[in-house]
N, C-alpha and C positions, 0 to 999 in steps of 0.2 A: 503494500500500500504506500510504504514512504514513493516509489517510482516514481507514480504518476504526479504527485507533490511538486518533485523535485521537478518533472519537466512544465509544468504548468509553471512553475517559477524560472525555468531557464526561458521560455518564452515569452514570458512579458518582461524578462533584463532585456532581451534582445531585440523587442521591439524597442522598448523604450530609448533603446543605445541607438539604434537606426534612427527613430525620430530624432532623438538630440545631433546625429552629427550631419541630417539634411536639412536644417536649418540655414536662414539666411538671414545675416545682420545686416544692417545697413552699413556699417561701418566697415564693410567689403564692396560697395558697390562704386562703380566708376565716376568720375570726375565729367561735368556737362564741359563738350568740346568748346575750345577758345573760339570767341566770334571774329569776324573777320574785321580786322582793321578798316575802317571805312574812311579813304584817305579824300574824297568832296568831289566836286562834280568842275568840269570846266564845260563855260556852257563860250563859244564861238570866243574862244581866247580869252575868256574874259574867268577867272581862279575864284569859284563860291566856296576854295573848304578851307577851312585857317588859316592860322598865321602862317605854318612853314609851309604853305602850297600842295596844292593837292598833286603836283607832278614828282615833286620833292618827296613827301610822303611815300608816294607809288613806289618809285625809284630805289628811295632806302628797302621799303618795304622787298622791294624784289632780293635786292642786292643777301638781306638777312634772309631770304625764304619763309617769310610770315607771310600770313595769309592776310592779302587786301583787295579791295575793291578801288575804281576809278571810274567815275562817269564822266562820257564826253560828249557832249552835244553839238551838232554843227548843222547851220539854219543859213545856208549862200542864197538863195533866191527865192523860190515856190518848192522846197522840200525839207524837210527837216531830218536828220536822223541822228539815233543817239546808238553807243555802243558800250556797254557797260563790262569793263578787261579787269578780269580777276585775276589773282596769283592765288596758286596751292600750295599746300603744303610741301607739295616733293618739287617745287620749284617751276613749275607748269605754268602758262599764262594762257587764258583764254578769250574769248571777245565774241561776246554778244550782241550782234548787232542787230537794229530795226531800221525801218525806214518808212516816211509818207509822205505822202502830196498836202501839204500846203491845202486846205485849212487842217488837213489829218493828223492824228497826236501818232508817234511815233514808239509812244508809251505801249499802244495796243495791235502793233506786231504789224505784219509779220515779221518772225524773227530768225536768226540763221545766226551758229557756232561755230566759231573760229578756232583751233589750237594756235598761238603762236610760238615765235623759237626764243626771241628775248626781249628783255627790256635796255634800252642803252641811253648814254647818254650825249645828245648833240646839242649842236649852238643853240641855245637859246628853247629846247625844244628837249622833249624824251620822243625816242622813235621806240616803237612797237613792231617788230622785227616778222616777216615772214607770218601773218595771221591769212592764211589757206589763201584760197582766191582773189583776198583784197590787198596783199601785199603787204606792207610797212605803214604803220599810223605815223605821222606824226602832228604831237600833240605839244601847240606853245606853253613856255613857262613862263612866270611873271621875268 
């Protein structure tokens, strides 16, 4: 009779042992990803993001491989189009670009993705190097 006792008592150690080691604390759980740098917008040459320039920010930003963003806006005649070039983390640069007709917001597409190969730095300007079919941005500095 002690037998069955004794297995009735190994089996609820050994649940009990299973429950406590699938447990999850919080105090194991991962850290919420770093947000992107959001270095401001140039809107037709003209520098809306702080004080050290949104082309400056971008630039550093690239040169470290932190993650940022840069919006460019550019409005020559009857079209508008913006292309919003982000850096990743493993050092990538992309470019999103839209476009529209004048009275069209350029905000609501269509839109087409860019990889490009770098960020550099020229006179008076950062050039956006090799993005697919468009070529090379370049985007003035203050």
């Amino acid at each position: 009779m002690k037998r069955p006792c004794l297995a009735v008592l190994c089996s609820g150690l050994l649940v009990w042992g299973f429950a406590a080691c699938t447990s999850v604390s919080a105090a194991g759980s991962y850290p919420p990803a770093p947000q992107p740098l959001a270095c401001g917008e140039v809107d037709n040459g003209i520098h809306l993001g702080g004080s050290v320039g949104a082309t400056s920010c971008f630039y550093q930003a690239y040169l470290r491989c932190q993650t940022a963003t840069l919006v460019y806006r550019y409005t020559p005649l009857d079209t508008s189009e913006k292309q919003v070039f982000t850096i990743h983390a493993d050092c990538s640069v992309t470019d999103v670009r839209s476009f529209a007709i004048i009275p069209g917001n350029p905000d609501n597409g269509p839109f087409s993705t860019y990889t490009c190969r770098s960020v550099q730095q020229g006179n008076n300007a950062i050039v956006i190097t090799g993005c697919g079919t468009q070529g090379d941005v370049t985007i003035p500095t203050p």
